[in-house]
C-alpha positions as CSV (number, residue, x, y, z in Angstrom):
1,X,-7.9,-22.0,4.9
2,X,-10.7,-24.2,7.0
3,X,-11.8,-21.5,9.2
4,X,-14.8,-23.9,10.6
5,X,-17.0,-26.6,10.8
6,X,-19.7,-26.3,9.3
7,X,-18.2,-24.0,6.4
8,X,-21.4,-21.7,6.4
9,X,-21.9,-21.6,10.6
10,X,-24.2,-18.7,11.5
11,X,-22.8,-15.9,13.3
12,X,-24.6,-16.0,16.3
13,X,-23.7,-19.9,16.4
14,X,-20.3,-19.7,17.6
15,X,-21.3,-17.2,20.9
16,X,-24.4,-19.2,21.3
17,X,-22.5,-22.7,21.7
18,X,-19.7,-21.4,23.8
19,X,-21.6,-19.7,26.2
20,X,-23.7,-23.3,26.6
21,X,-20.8,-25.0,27.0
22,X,-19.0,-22.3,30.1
23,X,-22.6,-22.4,31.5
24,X,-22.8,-26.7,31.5
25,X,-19.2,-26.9,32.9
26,X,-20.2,-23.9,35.5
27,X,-22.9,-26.2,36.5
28,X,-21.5,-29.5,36.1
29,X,-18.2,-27.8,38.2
30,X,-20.7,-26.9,40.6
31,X,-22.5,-30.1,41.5
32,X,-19.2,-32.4,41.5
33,X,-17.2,-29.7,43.7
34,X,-20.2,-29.8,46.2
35,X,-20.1,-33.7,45.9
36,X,-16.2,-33.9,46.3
37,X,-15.9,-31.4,49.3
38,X,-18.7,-33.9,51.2
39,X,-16.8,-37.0,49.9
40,X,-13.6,-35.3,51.8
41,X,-15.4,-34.6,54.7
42,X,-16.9,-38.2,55.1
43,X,-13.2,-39.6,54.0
44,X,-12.1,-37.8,57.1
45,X,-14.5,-38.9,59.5
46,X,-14.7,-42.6,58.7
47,X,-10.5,-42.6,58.7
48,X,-10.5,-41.1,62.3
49,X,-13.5,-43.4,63.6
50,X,-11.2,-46.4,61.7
51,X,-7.9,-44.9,62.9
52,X,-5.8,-47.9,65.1
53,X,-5.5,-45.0,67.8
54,X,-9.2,-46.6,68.9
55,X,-8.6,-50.2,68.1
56,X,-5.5,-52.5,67.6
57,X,-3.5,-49.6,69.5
58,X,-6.1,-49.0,72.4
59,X,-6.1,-49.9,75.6
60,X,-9.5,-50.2,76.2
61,X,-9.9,-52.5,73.0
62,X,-7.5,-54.7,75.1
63,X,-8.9,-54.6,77.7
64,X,-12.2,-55.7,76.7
65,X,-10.2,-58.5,74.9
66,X,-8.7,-59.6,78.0
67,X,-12.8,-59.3,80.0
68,X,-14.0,-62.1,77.1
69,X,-10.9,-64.2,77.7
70,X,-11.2,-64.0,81.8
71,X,-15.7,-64.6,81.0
72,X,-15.1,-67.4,78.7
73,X,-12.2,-69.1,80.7
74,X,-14.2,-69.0,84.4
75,X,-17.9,-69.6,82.3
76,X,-16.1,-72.9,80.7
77,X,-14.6,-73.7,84.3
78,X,-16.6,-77.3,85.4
79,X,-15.6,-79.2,88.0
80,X,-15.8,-82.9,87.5
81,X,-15.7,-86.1,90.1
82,X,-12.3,-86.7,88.6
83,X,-11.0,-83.3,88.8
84,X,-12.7,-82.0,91.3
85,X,-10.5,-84.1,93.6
86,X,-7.5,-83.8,91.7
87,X,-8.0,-80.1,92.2
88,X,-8.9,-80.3,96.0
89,X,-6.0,-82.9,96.6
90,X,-3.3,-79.7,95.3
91,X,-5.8,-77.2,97.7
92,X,-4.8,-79.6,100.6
93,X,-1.2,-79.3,99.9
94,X,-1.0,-75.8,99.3
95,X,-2.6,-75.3,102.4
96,X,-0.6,-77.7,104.3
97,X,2.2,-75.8,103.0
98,X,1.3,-72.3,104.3
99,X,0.2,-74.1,108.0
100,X,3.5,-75.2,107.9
101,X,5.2,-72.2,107.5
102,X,2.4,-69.9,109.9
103,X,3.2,-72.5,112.8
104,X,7.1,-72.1,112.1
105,X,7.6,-68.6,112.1
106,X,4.3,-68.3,115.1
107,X,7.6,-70.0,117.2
108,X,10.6,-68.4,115.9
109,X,9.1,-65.2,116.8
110,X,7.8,-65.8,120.4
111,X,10.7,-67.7,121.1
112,X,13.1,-64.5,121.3
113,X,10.7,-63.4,125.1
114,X,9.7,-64.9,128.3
115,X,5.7,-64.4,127.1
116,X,6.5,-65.8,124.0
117,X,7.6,-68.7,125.2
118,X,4.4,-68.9,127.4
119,X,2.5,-67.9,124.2
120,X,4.1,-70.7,122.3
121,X,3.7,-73.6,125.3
122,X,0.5,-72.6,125.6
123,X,-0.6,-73.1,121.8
124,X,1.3,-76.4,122.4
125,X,-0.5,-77.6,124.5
126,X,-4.0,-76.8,123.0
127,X,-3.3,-78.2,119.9
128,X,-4.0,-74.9,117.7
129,X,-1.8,-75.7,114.4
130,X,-2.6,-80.0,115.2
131,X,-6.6,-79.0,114.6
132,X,-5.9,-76.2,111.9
133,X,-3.8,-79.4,110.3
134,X,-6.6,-81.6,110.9
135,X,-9.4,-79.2,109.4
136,X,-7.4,-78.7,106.1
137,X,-9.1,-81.2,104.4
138,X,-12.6,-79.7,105.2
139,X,-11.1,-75.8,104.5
140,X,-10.0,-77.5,100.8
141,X,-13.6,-78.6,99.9
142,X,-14.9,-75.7,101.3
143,X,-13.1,-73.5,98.4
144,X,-13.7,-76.0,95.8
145,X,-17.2,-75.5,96.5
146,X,-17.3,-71.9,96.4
147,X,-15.1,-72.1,92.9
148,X,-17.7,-74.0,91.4
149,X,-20.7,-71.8,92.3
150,X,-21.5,-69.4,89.5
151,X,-22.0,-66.6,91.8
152,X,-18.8,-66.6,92.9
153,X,-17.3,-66.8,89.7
154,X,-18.7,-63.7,88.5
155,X,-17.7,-62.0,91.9
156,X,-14.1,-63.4,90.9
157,X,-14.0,-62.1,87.0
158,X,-15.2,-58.7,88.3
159,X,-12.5,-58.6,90.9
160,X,-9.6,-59.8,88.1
161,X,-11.4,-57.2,85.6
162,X,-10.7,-54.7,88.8
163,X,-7.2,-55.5,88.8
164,X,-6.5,-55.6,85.1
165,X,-8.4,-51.9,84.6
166,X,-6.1,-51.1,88.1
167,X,-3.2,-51.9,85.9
168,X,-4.1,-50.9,82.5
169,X,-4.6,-47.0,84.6
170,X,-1.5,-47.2,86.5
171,X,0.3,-48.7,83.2
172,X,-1.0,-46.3,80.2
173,X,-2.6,-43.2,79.3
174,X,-6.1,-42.4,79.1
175,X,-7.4,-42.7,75.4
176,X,-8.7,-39.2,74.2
177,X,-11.7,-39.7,73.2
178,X,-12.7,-36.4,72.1
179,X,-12.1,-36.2,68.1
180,X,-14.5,-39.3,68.0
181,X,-17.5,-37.9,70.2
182,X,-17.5,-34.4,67.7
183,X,-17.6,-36.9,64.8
184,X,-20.6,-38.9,66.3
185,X,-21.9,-35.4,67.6
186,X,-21.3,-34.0,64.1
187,X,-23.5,-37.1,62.2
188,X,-26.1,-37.3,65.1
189,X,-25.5,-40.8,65.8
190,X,-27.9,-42.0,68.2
191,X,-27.2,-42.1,72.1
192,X,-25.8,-45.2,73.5
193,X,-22.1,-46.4,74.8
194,X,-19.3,-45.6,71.9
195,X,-18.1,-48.6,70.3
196,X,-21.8,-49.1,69.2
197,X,-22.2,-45.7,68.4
198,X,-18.7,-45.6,66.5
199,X,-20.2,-49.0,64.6
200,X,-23.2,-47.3,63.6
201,X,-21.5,-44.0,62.4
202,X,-19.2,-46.2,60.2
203,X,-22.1,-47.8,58.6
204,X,-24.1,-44.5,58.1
205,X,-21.0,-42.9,56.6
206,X,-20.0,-45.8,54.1
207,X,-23.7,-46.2,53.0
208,X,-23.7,-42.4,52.3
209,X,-20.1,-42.3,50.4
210,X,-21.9,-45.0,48.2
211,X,-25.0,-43.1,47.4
212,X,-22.6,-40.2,46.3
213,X,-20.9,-42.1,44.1
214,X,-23.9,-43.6,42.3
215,X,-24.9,-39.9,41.7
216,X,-21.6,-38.8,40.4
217,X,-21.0,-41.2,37.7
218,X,-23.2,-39.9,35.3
219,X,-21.9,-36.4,36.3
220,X,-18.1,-38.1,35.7
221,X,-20.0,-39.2,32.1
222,X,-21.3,-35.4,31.2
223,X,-18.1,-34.1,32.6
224,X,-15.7,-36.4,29.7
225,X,-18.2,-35.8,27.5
226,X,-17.6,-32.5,27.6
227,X,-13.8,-32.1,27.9
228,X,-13.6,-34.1,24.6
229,X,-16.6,-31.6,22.8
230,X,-14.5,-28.7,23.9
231,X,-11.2,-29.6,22.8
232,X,-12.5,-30.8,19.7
233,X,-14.7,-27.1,19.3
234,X,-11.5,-25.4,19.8
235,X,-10.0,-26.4,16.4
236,X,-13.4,-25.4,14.9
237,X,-15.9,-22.9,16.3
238,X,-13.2,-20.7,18.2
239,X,-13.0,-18.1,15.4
240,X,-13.3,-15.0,17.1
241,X,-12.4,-13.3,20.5
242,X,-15.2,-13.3,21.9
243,X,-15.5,-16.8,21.4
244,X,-12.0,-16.8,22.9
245,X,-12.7,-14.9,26.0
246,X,-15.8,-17.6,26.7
247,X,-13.0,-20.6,25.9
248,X,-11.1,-19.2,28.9
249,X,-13.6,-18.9,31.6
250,X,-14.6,-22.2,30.7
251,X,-11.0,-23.1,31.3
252,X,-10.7,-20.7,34.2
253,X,-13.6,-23.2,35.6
254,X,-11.8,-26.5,35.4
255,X,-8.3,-24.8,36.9
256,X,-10.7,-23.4,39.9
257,X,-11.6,-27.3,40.0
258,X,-8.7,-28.8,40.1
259,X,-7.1,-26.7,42.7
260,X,-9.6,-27.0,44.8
261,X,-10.4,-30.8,44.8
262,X,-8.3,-33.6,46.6
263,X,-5.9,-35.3,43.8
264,X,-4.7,-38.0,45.4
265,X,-5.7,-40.2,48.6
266,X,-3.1,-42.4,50.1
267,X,-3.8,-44.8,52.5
268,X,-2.5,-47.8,54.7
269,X,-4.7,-49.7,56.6
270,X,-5.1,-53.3,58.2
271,X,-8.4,-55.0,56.7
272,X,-8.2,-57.9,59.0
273,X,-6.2,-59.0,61.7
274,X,-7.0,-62.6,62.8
275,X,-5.0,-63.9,66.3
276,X,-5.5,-66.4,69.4
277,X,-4.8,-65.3,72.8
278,X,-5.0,-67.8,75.6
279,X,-7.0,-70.5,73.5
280,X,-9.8,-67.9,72.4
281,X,-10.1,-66.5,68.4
282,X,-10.0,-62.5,68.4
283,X,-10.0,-60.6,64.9
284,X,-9.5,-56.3,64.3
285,X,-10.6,-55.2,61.0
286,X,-10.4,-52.1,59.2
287,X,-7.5,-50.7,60.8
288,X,-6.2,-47.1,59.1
289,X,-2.8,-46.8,59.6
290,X,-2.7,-43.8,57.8
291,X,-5.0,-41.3,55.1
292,X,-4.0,-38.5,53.7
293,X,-5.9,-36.8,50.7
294,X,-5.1,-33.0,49.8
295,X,-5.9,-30.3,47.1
296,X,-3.4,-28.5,45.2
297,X,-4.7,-25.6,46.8
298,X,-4.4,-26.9,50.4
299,X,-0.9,-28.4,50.0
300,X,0.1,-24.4,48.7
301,X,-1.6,-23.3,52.5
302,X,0.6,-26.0,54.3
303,X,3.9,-25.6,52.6
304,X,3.5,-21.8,53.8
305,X,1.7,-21.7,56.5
306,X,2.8,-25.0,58.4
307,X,6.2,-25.6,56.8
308,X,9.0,-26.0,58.6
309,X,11.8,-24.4,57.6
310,X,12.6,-21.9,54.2
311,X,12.8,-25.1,52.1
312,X,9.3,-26.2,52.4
313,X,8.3,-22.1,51.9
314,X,9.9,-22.6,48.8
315,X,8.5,-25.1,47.5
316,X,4.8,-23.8,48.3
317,X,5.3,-20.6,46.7
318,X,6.9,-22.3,43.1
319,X,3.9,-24.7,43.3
320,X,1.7,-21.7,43.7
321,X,3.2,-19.3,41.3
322,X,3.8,-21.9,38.5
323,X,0.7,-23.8,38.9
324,X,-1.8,-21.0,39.8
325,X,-0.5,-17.4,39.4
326,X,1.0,-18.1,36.1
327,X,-2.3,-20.5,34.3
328,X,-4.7,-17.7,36.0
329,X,-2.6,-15.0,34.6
330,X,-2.6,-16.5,30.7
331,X,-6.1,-16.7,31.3
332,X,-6.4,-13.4,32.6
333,X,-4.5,-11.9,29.1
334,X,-6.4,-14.6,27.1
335,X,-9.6,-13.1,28.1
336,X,-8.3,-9.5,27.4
337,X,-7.3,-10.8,23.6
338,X,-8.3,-8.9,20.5
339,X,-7.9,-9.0,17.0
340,X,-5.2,-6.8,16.0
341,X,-4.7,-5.2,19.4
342,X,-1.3,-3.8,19.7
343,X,-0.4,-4.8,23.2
344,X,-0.5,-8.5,22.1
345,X,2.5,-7.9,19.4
346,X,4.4,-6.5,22.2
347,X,7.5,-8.2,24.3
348,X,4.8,-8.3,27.4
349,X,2.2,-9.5,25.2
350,X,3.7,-12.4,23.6
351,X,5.6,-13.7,26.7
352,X,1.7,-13.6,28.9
353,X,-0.2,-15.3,25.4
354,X,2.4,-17.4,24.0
355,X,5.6,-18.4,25.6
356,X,4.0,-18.4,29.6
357,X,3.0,-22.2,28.7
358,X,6.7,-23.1,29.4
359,X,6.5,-21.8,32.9
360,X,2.8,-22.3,33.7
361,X,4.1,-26.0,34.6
362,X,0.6,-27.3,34.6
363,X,1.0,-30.6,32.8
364,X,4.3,-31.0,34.6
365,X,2.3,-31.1,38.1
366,X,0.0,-33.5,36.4
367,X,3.1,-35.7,35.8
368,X,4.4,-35.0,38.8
369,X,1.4,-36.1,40.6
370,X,0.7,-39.1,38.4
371,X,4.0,-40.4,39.1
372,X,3.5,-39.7,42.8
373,X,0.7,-42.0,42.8
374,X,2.5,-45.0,41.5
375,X,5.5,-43.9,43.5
376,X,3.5,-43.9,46.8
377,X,1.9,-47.5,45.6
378,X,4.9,-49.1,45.4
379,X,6.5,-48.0,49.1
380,X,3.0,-48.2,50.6
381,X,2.4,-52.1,49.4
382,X,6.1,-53.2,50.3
383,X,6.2,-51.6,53.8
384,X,2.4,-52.7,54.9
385,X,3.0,-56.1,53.5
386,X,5.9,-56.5,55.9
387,X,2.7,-56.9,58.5
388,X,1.2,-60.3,56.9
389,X,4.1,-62.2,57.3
390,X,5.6,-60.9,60.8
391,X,4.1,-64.1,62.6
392,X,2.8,-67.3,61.6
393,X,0.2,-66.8,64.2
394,X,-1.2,-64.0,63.1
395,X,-3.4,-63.6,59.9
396,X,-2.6,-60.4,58.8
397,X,-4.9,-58.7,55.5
398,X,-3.8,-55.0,54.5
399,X,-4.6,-52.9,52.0
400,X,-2.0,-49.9,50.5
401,X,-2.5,-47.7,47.7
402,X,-2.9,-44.5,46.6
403,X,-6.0,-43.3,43.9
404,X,-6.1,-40.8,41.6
405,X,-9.3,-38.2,43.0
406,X,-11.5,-35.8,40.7
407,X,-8.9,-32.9,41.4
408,X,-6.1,-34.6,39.3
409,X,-8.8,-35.3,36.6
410,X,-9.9,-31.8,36.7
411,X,-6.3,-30.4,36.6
412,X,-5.4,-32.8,34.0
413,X,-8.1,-31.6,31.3
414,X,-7.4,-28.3,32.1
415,X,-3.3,-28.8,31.4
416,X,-4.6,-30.4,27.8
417,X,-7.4,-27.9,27.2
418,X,-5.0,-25.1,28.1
419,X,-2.7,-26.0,25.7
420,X,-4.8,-26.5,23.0
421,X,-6.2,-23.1,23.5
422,X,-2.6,-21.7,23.0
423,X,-2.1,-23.4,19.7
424,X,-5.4,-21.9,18.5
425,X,-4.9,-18.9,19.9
426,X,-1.5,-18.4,17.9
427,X,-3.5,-19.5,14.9
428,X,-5.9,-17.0,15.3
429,X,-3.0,-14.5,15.9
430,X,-1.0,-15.4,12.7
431,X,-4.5,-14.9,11.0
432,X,-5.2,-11.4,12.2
433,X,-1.7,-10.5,11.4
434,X,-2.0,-12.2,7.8
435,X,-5.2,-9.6,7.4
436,X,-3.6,-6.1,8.5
């Protein structure tokens, strides 16, 4: 029976080559986990600095909307001959108007008293509302004058600015601003008001998630490189147990990885949201609606930590028994294997080294979670899509999907590696067995 590859493999090949290949996964583990737990963190923080909480759902986003509408409308404000007096002419009558109804209730209400009626000959008969009638046209030109000085335009944006931050504060809450100024804080963004810092902290963090990735993908390369060396070592240099025990800390490795990185990242977000308001061209872009990205590891700590309810403790502890306890624990008895040890032909034995695979439900999470993914793509797309055609006046651009992280990668070779290791191992049991 082919016991190896080469047939006539030193002795001292088999340890040597296994213990290169826990120590290259240890290291390549190392450098990608490091990588990933950064990623997360810069995932995190450009999410919250692009969350709608701070722009298509803020108040002050809308209200600085509103300041370039009111700037541009009273900047663009000319007064021509032809309007000028088309505008005065509507002055005079509103003013006519309000004369008209000062002089008539001036009467009604002095006309109820014996001074009042003196109050009201007297105005009579000194011609007050006659020469306030006869000054209107003056008063109107007076006003169109002080519309069209630019002075007195900016004196009039500031005071409708006054009145719409009067209402926006009487109207809605004050944004919290908080999470974002530990986030600038936190990437030492330079001083200066927030949107601008908020803008230059979004740049900084999307130009650093692209220099990680350029270093990771040869690290991705090395990392399949080696999945597929291992599994295909396993058929033919695992010939002994100590050989074994260094197959599962390698494995132990890549389950320690794939519990601890994030497997899947959803997210819903508007890329661009294009409107006019009032004549004037307003866009919002890169709008997260929501992100979520979690470990295997962290959803355990939030099923039964956070969960509400015995349902959701349930389902953290069966996620962690048969997806952690149960792997670690095959490992755990794998690395404790011997030729022709007794406790392995035991009822114990056997169930921990070779019937456990049916209830360390590794490569069903890995289904699980792979059908997740397209599950979550397909309600993600058809509710976020609902956006881009709500109004033909708005030009709507979303984005809604959910990727696959290093985690599920991680936990996926270790499901195929694991169960390759239990075929050989029952080879090599058979063998020793064969020999006594």
């Amino acid at each position: 029976m082919l016991r190896g590859f080469p047939l006539h493999m030193p002795k001292w090949f088999g340890v040597s080559f296994w213990t290169l290949v826990l120590l290259i996964t240890a290291g390549i583990a190392l450098r990608f986990g490091e990588a990933e737990s950064e990623k997360a963190a810069l995932r995190h923080d450009l999410a919250l600095l692009q969350d709608v909480r701070y722009g298509l759902f803020n108040v002050d986003e809308w209200k600085a909307v509103l300041s370039d509408i009111i700037t541009a409308k009273i900047e663009s404000f000319e007064l021509e001959d032809a309007n000028r007096e088309e505008m005065q002419a509507q002055i005079e009558r509103l003013l006519r108007t309000l004369v008209n109804d000062l002089e008539r209730n001036y009467y009604e209400d002095r006309s109820s008293s014996f001074i009042g009626i003196l109050e009201s000959a007297a105005s009579g008969i000194l011609g007050v509302f006659k020469q306030i009638k006869k000054d209107i046209p003056s008063m109107a030109q007076r006003i169109v004058t002080f519309m069209d000085d630019p002075e007195n335009r900016d004196k009039i944006r500031n005071y409708l600015m006054d009145t719409v931050d009067e209402y926006a504060a009487e109207t809605f809450g004050e944004t919290n601003y908080s999470a974002v100024d530990q986030v600038l804080d936190r990437r030492g963004t330079p001083a200066g008001n927030r949107p601008e810092r908020m803008a230059t902290a979004v740049t900084t963090i999307q130009s650093r998630l692209g220099q990680i990735h350029a270093v990771q993908f040869p690290i991705k390369i090395a990392g399949i490189l080696l999945f597929l060396i291992t599994a295909t070592a396993l058929f033919f240099w695992a010939q002994t147990h100590v050989h074994i025990k260094l197959v599962a800390a390698t494995l132990l490795i890549w389950l320690l990885s794939g519990i601890q990185m994030p497997m899947l990242l959803i997210q819903a977000k508007i890329d661009r949201l294009d409107f006019q308001l009032l004549g004037e061209s307003f866009a919002f872009s890169d709008q997260v609606l929501f992100q979520q990205s979690k470990s295997i590891w962290e959803v355990v700590k939030l099923l039964i930590m956070e969960g509400k309810g015995p349902g959701a403790w349930l389902a953290g502890v069966g996620v962690f028994l048969f997806s952690i306890l149960i792997p670690a624990g095959k490992l755990g008895a794998t690395l404790a294997w011997k030729e022709g040890t007794q406790w392995s032909q035991t009822w114990v034995g056997k169930l921990i080294l070779f019937r456990s695979a049916k209830w360390a439900m590794a490569d069903v999470m890995v289904v699980a979670i792979f059908l997740s993914h397209l599950g979550f793509n397909g309600i993600l797309k058809d509710q976020v899509q609902r956006l881009e055609g709500m109004s033909p006046r708005l030009d709507v651009l979303t984005t809604a999907n959910s990727t696959l992280l290093s985690g599920f990668l991680a936990f996926f070779g270790f499901a195929i590696l694991g169960l390759l290791l239990s075929e050989r191992l029952k080879t090599l049991e058979v063998e020793s067995n064969k020999r006594q």
